[in-house]
C-alpha positions as CSV (number, residue, x, y, z in Angstrom):
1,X,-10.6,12.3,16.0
2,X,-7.7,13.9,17.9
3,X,-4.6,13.2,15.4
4,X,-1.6,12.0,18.2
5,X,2.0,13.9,18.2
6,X,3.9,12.2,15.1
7,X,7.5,12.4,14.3
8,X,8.3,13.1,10.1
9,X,9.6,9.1,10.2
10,X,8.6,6.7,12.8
11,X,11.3,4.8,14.9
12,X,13.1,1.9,12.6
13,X,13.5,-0.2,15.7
14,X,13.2,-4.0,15.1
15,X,10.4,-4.3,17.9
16,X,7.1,-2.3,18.6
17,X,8.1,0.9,20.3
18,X,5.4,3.2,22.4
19,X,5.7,5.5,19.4
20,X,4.3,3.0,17.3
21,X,1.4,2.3,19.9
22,X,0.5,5.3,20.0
23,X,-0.1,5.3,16.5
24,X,-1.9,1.8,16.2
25,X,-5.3,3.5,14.8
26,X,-3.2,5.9,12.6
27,X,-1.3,2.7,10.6
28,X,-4.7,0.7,11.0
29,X,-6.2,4.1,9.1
30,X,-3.0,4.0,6.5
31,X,-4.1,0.4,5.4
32,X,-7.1,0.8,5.5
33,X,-6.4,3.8,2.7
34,X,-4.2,1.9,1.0
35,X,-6.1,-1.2,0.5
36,X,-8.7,1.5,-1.0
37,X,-6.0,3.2,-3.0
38,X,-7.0,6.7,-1.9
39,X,-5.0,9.6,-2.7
40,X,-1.9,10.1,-0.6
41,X,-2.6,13.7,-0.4
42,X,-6.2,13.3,0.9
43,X,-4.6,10.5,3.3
44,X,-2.0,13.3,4.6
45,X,-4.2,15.9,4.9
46,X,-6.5,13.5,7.0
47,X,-4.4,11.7,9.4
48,X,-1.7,14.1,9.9
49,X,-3.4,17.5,9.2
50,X,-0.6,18.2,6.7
51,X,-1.4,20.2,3.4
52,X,0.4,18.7,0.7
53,X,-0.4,21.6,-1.5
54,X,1.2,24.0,1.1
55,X,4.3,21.6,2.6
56,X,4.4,18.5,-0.7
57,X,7.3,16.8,0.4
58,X,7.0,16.8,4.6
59,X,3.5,15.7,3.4
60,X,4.5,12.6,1.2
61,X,7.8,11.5,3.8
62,X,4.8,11.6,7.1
63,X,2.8,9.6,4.5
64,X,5.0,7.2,3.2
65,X,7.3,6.7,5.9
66,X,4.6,5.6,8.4
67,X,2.9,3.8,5.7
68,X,6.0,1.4,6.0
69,X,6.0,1.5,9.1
70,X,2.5,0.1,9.2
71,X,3.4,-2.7,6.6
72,X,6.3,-3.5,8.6
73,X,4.3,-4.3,11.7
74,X,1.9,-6.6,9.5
75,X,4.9,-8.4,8.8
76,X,7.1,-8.5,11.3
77,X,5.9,-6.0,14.2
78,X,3.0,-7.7,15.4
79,X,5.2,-10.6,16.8
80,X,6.5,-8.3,19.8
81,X,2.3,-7.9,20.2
82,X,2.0,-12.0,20.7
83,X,5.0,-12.4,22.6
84,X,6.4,-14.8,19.5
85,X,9.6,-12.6,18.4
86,X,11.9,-15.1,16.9
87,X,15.2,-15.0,19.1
């Protein structure tokens, strides 16, 4: 699987941004991980191509920060997807 161009934090926008759909499968893959309680590192090293052994904390900020991002649109984000953002 082709990993797409990421940024070291997603966009904090209060709506979906093209960033973030681009990187649909990538947070669907984060969950996914998490749900299963896999290893960060592996998770990193996976997704983004990033060796935490070789680049630890760019590898856990890429990680974590899109992992929020991901919980943030099964909160909030998918809204914008349904056209039912609260105004």
């Amino acid at each position: 699987m082709t990993i797409p161009p990421f940024d070291d934090c997603p966009p904090q926008a209060p709506n979906v941004t093209s960033y973030d759909e681009r990187h649909f499968v990538t947070y669907l893959r984060l969950l996914e991980a998490a749900k299963e309680r896999a290893d960060w590192r592996e998770v990193a090293l996976i997704l983004f191509g990033l060796d935490p052994t070789t680049e630890p904390d760019r590898a856990r900020t890429v990680h974590d920060s899109h992992l929020a991002r991901a919980r943030w649109m099964t909160r909030a984000g998918y809204r914008d997807l349904l056209g039912q953002r609260p105004q």
